[in-house]
C-alpha positions in Angstrom: 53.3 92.2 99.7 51.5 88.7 99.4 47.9 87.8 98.9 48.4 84.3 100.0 49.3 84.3 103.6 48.2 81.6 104.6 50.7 79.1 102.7 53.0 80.1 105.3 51.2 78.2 108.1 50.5 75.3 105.5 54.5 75.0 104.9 54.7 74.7 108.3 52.7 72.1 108.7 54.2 70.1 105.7 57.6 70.1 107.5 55.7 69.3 111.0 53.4 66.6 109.8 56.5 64.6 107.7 55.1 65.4 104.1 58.4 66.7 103.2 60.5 63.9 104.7 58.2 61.6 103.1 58.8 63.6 99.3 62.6 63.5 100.1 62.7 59.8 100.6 60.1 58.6 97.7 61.1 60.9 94.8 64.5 62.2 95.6 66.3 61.5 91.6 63.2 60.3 90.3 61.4 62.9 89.1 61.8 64.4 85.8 64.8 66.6 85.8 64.8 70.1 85.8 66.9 73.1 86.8 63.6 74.0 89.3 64.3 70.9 90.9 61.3 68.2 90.6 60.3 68.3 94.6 60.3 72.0 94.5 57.9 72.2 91.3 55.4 69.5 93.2 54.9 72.2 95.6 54.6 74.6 93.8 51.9 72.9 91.7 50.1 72.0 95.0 51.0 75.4 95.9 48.8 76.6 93.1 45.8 74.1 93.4 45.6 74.8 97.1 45.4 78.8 96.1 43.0 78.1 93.9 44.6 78.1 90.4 43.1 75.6 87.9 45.7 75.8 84.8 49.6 76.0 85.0 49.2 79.6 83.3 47.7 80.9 86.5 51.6 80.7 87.4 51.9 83.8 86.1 49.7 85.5 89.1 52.1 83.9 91.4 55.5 84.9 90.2 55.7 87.6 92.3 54.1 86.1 95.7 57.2 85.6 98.3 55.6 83.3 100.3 54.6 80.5 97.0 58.2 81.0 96.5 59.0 80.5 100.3 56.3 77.7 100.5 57.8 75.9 97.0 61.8 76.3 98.3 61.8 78.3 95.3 63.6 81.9 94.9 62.5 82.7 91.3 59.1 80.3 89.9 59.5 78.9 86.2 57.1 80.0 83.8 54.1 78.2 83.2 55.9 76.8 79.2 58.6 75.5 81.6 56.8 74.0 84.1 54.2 72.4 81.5 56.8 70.8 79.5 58.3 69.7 82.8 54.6 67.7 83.4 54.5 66.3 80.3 58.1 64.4 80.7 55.9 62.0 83.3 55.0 58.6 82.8 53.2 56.4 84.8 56.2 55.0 86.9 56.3 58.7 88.1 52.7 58.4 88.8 52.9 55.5 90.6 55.8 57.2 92.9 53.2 60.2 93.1 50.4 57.7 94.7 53.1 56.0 97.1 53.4 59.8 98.4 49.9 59.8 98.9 49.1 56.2 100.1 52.2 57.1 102.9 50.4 60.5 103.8 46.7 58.9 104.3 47.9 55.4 105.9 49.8 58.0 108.5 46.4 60.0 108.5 43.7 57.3 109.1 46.3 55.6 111.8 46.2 58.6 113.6 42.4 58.3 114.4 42.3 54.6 115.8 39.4 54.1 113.8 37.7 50.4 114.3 36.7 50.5 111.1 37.8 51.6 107.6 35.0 52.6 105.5 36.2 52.6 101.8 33.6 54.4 99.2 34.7 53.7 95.6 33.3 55.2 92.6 33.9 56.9 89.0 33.5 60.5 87.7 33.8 62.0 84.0 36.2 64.4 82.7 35.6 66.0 79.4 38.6 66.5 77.5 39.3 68.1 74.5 39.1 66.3 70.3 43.2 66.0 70.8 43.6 64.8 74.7 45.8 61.5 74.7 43.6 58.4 76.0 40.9 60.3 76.1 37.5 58.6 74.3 33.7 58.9 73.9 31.8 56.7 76.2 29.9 57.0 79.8 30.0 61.0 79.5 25.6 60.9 80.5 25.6 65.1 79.7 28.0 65.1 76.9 27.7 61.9 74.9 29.6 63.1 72.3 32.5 64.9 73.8 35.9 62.7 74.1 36.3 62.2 78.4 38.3 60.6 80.9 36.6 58.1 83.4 38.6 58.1 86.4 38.4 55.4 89.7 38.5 57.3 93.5 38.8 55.6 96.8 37.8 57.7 99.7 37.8 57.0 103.2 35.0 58.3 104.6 35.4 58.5 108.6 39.0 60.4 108.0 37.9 62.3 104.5 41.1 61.2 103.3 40.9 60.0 98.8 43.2 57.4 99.0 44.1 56.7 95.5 42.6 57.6 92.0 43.2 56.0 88.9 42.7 57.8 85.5 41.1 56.3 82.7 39.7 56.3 79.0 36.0 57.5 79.0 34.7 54.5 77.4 36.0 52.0 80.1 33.4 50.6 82.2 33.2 51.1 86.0 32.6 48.0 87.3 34.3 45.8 84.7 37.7 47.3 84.9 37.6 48.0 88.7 39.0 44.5 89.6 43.2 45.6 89.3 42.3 48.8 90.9 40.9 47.1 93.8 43.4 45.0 94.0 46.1 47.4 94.2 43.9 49.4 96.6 43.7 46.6 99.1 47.2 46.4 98.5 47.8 50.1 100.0 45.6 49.0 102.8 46.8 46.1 104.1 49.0 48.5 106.8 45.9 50.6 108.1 43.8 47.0 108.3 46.4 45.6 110.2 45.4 43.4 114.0 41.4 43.5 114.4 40.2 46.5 112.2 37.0 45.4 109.8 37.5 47.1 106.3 33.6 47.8 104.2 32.9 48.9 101.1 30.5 51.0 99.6 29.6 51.5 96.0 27.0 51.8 93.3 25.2 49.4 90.8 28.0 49.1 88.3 30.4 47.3 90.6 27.4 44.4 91.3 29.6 41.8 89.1 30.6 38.3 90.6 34.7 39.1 89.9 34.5 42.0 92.2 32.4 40.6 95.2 35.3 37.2 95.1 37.8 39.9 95.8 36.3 41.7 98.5 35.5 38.3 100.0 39.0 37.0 99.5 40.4 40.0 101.6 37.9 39.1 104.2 36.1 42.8 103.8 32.7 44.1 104.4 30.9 45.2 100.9 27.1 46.9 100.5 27.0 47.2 96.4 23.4 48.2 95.0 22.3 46.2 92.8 20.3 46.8 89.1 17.1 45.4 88.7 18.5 43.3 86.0 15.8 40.2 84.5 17.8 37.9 85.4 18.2 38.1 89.0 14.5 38.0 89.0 14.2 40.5 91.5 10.4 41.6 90.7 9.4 38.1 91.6 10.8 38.8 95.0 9.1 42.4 95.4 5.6 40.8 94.4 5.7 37.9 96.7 6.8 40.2 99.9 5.1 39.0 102.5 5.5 42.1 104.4 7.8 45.2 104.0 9.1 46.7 107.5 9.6 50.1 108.4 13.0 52.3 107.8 11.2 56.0 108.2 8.1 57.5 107.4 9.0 57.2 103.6 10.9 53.7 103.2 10.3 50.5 103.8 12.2 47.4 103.4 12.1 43.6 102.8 14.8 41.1 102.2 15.7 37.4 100.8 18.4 35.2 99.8 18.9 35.5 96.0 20.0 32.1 94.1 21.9 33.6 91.4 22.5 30.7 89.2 24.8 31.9 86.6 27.3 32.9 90.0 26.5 29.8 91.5 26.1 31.5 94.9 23.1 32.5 97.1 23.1 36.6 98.0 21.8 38.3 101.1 19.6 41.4 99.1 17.4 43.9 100.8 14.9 45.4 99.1 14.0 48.7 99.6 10.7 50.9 98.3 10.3 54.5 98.5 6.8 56.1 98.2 6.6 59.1 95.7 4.2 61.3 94.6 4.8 60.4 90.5 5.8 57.9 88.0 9.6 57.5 87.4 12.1 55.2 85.7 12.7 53.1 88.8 8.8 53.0 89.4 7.7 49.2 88.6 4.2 49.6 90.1 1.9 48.8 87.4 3.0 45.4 87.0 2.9 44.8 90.7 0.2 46.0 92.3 -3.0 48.3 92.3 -2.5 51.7 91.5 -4.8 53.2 94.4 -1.9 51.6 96.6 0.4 54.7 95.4 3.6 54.9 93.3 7.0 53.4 95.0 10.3 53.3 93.7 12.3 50.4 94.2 15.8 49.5 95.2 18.0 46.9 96.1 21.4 46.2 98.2 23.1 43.2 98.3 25.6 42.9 101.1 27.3 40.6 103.5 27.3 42.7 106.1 24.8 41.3 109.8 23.2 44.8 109.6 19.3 45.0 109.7 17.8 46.9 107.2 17.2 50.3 108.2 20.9 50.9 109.4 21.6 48.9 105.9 19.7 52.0 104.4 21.5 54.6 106.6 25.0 52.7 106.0 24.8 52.9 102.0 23.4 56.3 101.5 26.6 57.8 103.7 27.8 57.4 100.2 26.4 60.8 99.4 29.5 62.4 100.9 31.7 61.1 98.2 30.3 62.6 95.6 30.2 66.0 97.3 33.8 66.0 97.9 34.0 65.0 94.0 32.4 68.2 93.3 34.9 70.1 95.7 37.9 68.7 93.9 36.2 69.4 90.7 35.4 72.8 91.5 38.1 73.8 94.1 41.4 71.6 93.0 41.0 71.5 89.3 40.9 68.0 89.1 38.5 68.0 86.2 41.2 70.7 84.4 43.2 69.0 81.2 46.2 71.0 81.4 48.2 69.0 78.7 47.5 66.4 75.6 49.5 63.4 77.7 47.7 60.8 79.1 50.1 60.6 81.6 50.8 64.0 82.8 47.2 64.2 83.3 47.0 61.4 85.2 49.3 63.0 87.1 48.1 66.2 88.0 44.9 64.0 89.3 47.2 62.8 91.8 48.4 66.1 92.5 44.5 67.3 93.0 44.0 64.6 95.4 47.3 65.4 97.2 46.5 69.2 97.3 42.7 68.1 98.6 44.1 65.8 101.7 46.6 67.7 102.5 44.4 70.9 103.1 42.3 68.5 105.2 45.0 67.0 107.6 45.6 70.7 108.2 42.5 71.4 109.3 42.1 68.2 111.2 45.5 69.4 112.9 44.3 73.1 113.9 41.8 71.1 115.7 38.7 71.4 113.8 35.7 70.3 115.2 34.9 66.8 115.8 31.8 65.2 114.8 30.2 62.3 117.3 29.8 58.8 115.3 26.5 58.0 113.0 25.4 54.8 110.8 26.1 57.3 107.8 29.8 56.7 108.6 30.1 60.4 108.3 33.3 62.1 108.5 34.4 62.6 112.0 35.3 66.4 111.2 33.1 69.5 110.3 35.8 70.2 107.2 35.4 73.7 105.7 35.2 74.2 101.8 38.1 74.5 100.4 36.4 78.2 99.3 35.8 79.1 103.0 39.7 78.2 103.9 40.8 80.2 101.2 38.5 83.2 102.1 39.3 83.1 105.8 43.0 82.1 106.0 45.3 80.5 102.7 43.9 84.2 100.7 44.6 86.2 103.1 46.6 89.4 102.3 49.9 90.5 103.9 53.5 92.0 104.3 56.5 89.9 104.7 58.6 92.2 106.7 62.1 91.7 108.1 62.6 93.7 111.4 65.9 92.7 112.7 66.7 90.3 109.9 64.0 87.8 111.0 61.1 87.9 108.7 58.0 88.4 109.8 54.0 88.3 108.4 52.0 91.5 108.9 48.5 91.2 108.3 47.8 95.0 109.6 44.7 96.1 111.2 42.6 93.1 110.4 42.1 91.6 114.2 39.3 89.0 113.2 42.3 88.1 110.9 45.0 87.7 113.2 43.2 86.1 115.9 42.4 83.4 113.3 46.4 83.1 112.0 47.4 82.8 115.9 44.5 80.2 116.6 46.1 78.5 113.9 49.4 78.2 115.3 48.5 77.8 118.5 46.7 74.6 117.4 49.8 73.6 115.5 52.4 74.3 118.4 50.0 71.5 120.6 49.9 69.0 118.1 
């Protein structure tokens, strides 16, 4: 009997898509060794975050499972004390080799789609740790000031909901400050998907509005739309009071825009200004100094870009970042990527690359069962109407059954459950036409 069916059709698809061929070639000998073999045990760990365990303890529940053995190559799992001091053999070379498997994986991914463009969202999320955690450190943590965290970097593609790399780091680095290597090495990995006329843009928040990080993205001939703090120096208020007239975006938004002279950069800046009308005072609400209060209460943002885009598809483009940070909460909640499962820095940074493996491959799955396509939007929304990684589990990957063997051939029984079945042989249908 197995309660996790649906890891058979995901095994298949590993061996169909080339995820296994990919493994063999990029860590075959470089792993860790181990009597488990260190190929086998990644799967099994993405095995487990794909089931929904969040600690290598929750092993335990799968010892028995004959199809987490068949989908890890494994005929007997290690205990969780033998897998963990497997993990924490890593160091950052095998990290690195980890990310290659991933960067391979996406570039195949986003290829796939012919997209025109590639639509890069970048941006930081904390991880409390515990007192002990190696690397970890007090810093950026905004609901646990006091608690030691990691502050790791994610890339995610947006059009293909791929994350196409993640770099872990101390909780007191800052996110736009030490951004500039990751960004390098993440153009790096791009340079094959940007390849003949496609336009690569970037999307992120306020903290990445430094001159270092803008000369990048313009030496690599991207795209960027970075927010941008209302910091005295740019003078930005100036500009807001002297508006000679603010254009529509929607019933709630309006919009002007100038070039900046930023003196200290020794460049000129293309910023739209944007101003929301609420109902209160806030933090972001500058009205008092500006104008009359009878006018109403606005708050006030700000985009610099390089982008031709006027400025309501400007307003559109930049808050299609939204979709980032829910899929930051799915691989929080749903892939453990916020777990801590040992004190090493490194094996931790490891498993984040496992999370992130476990997350995209769940999605190229459903993208290959033919999930349904989304038409195209100034959001730069995904193209595909992805399930949870709650609602996969519930309808397919959870999905009890009996691994029978009539004839010698072995063979999934999921019984009486037709709503079940139909959706296991839609499933392989889908896969069979790929």
């Amino acid at each position: 009997m197995t309660s996790h069916a649906g890891l058979e059709l995901l095994r298949g698809y590993l061996v169909q898509s080339g995820f296994r061929d990919v493994m063999h070639q990029l860590l075959k000998g470089a792993l860790p060794r181990t009597d488990y073999g260190g190929r086998r045990l990644i799967l099994l760990i993405l095995g487990l975050l794909i089931a929904g365990g969040r600690r290598l303890w929750h092993l335990r529940y799968l010892a028995e499972d004959p199809i987490v053995q068949r989908f890890a190559g494994l005929k007997r799992l290690p205990c969780p004390m033998t897998a963990g001091r497997w993990l924490r053999r890593f160091t950052q070379e095998h990290v690195a080799l980890l990310l290659a498997v991933n960067s391979t994986f996406t570039t195949a991914a986003i290829l796939k789609l012919g997209l025109a463009r590639i639509t890069v969202d970048v941006d930081g999320s904390v991880l409390s740790t515990g007192a002990t955690v190696e690397g970890a450190r007090r810093g950026f943590n905004p609901h646990h000031r006091k608690v030691p965290s990691y502050y790791p970097i994610t890339a995610y593609e947006a059009q293909s909901g791929q994350i196409l790399r993640v770099h872990n780091r101390p909780g007191n680095i800052h996110d736009g400050k030490a951004s500039p290597p990751f960004l390098t090495e993440l153009l790096a990995q791009l340079e094959p998907v940007t390849a003949g006329r496609r336009i690569l843009e970037f999307r992120m928040d306020g903290a990445f509005f430094r001159s270092d990080v803008i000369e990048l993205l313009d030496q690599h001939g991207a795209e960027w739309a970075i927010k941008v703090p209302f910091y005295p120096w740019l003078g930005l208020k100036s500009y807001v009071a002297q508006a000679p007239e603010w254009k529509r975006v929607d019933d709630g938004v309006s919009y002007c825009e100038s070039r900046v002279q930023i003196a200290t950069w020794n460049r000129v800046l293309r910023i739209v200004l944007y101003r929301k009308r609420v109902f209160h005072q806030t933090k972001k609400n500058f009205q008092l100094d500006l104008f009359d209060p009878d006018d109403g209460y606005f708050e006030y943002s700000a985009i610099a870009t390089n982008k031709r885009l006027r400025g309501p598809a400007l307003w559109r483009f930049l808050n299609g970042r939204g979709a980032h940070e829910k899929v930051l909460g799915e691989l929080k909640n749903g892939f453990a990527f916020d777990a801590v499962p040992t004190a090493r820095y490194d094996a931790n940074s490891a498993w984040q690359v496992l999370s992130i493996l476990a997350f995209n491959l769940t999605r190229s799955f459903q993208s290959a069962c033919r999930v349904d396509r989304r038409g195209r939007s100034q959001k730069r929304r995904c193209l595909f109407r992805f399930e949870n990684i709650h609602t996969l589990r519930f309808r397919l990957i959870g999905r009890a059954a009996t691994l029978l063997a009539p004839a010698g051939r072995q063979t999934l029984d999921l019984g009486q459950h037709s709503a079940a079945t139909a959706e296991f042989n839609a499933v392989i249908d889908a896969l069979q036409a790929a």
